[in-house]
C-alpha positions as CSV (number, residue, x, y, z in Angstrom):
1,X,10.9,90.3,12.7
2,X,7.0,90.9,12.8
3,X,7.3,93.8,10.6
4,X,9.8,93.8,8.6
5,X,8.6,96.9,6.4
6,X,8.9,99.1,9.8
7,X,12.6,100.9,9.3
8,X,13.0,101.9,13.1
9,X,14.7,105.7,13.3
10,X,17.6,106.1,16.6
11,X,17.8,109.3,17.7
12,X,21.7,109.5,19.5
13,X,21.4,110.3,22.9
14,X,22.9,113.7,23.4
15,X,26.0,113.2,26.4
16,X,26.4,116.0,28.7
17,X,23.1,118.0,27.7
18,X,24.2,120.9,29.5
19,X,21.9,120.5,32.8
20,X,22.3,124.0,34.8
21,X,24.3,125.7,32.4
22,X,22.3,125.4,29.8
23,X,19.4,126.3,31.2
24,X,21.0,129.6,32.3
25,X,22.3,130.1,28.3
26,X,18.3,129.7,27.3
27,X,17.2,131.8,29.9
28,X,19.5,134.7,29.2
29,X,20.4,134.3,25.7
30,X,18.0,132.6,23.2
31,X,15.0,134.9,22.2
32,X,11.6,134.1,23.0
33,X,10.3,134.1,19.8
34,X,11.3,130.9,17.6
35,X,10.4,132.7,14.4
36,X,12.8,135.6,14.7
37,X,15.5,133.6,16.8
38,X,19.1,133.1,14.6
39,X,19.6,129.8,13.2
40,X,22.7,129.5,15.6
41,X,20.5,130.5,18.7
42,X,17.7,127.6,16.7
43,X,20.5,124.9,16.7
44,X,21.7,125.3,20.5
45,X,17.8,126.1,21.5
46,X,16.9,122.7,20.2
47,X,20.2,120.6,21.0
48,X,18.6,120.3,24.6
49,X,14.9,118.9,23.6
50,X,14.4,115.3,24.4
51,X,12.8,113.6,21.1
52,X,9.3,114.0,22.8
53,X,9.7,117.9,22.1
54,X,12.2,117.9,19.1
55,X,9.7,115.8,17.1
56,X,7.0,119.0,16.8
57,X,10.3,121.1,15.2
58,X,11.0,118.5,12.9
59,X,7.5,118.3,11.7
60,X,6.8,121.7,11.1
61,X,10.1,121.2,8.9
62,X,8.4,118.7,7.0
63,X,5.2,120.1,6.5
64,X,6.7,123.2,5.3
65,X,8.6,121.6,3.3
66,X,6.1,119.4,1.8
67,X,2.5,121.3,2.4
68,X,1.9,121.7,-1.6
69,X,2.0,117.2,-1.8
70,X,-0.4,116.2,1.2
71,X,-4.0,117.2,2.0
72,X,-3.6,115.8,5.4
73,X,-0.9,115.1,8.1
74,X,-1.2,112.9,11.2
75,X,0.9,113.4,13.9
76,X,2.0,110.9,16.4
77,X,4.5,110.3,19.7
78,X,4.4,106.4,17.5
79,X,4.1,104.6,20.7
80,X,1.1,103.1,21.1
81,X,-0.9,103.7,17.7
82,X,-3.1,101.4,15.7
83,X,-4.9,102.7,13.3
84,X,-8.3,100.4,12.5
85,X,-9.7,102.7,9.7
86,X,-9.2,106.1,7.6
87,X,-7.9,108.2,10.2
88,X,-8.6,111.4,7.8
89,X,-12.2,110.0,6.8
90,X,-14.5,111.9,9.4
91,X,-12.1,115.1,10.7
92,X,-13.7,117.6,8.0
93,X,-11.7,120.8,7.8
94,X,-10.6,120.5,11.4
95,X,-7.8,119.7,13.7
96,X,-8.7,116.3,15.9
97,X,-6.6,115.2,19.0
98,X,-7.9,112.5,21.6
99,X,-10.3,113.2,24.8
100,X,-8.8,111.0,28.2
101,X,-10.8,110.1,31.1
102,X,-9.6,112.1,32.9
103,X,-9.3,115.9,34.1
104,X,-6.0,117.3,34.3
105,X,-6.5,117.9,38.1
106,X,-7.2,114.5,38.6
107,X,-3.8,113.7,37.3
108,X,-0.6,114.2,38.9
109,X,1.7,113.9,36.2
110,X,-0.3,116.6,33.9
111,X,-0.8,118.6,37.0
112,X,3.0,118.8,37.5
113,X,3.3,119.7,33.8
114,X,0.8,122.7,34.1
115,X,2.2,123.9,37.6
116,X,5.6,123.8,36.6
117,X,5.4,125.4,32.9
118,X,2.6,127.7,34.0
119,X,1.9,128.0,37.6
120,X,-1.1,127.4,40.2
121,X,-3.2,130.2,39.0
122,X,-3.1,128.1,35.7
123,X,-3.2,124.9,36.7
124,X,-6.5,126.1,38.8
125,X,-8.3,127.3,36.0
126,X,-7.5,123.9,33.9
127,X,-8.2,121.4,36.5
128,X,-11.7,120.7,35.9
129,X,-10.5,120.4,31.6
130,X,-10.2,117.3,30.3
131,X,-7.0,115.9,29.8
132,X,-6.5,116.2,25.6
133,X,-3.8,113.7,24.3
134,X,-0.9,115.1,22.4
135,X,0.3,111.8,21.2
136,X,-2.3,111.8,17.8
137,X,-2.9,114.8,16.6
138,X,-4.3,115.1,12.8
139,X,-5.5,117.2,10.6
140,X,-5.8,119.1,7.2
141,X,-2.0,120.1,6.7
142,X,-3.3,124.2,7.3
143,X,-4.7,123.2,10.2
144,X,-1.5,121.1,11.5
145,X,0.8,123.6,10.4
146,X,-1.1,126.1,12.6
147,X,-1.1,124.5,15.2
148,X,2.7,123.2,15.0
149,X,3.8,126.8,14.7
150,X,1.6,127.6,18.0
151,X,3.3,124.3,19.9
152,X,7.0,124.9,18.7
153,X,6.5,128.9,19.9
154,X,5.3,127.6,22.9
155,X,8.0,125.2,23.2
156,X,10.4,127.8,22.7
157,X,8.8,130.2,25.3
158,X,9.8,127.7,27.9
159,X,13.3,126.1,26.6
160,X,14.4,127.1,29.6
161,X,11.8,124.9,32.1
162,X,11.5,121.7,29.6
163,X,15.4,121.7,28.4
164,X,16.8,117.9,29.1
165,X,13.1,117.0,30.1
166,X,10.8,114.5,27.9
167,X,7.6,114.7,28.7
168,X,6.2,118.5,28.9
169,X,4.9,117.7,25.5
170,X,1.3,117.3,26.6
171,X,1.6,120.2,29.2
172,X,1.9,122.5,26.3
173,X,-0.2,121.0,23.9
174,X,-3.1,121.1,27.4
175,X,-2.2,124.7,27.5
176,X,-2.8,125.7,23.7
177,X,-5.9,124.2,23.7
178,X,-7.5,125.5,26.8
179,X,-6.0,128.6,26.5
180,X,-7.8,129.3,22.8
181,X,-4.4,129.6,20.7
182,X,-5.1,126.4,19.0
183,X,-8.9,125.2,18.3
């Protein structure tokens, strides 16, 4: 009632995701490679992504669709974001995403993102990194369309280790960034 201009969108929770089954399908059957992958292979691939995941697909659609009308894009997980000024005014020619406190080591939930997606030797190496928040992310619409390609690749890479999860999101986005794929 607050905002009445705020159209709220609901996402229909998918029944009977799959669970084991489909996780064997990804891992035998949909190619690694999003950009190459068949649109029927695209379909079932993304059926199984929680919102949290699905929403960097549907972006990229967007911005493809759109990159000749907008300078800039932000991206956001739309949970927890106020914006107090022009969130485009300072960023330059560059993509911007949020610092945390703290290092991904010192966090057990990003930790368990890393180990699982990536393993120890991984999660050694980005321990003492700064955890880099992949709920805003903004930038020139280049820039954003780089690095949504890199993130839905990614994504795709490892359907079969975040299918029917929601929060791996920031695991990837961690890994892109510390690994020097997206800048």
């Amino acid at each position: 009632d607050k905002y009445p201009f705020i159209e709220p969108v609901y996402v229909p929770h998918k029944l009977d995701r799959g669970g084991r089954v489909y996780r064997w399908i990804a891992r035998h059957f949909i190619e690694d490679d999003y950009s190459t992958c068949g649109s029927l292979w695209k379909t079932l691939g993304r059926y199984s992504l929680h919102i949290m995941l699905e929403r960097f697909f549907l972006a990229l659609e967007l911005v493809q669709a759109h990159r000749d009308s907008f300078n800039n894009v932000l991206l956001t997980d739309s949970r927890d974001v106020v914006l107090q000024q022009d969130a485009f005014g300072r960023i330059g020619h560059n993509l911007v995403s949020g610092l945390e406190e703290k290092t991904i080591g010192d966090c057990s939930l990003n930790s368990s993102w890393i180990r699982h997606l990536y393993g120890t030797n991984i999660h050694t190496r980005m321990s003492n990194c700064r955890i880099v928040c992949a709920g805003v992310t903004l930038g020139p619409i280049a820039e954003v369309e780089k690095y949504l390609l890199e993130m839905c690749g990614e994504i795709w890479k490892c359907l079969s280790k975040v299918a029917l999860i929601a929060q791996y999101d920031q695991g990837i986005h961690n890994y892109l960034i510390y690994s020097g794929r997206v800048n």
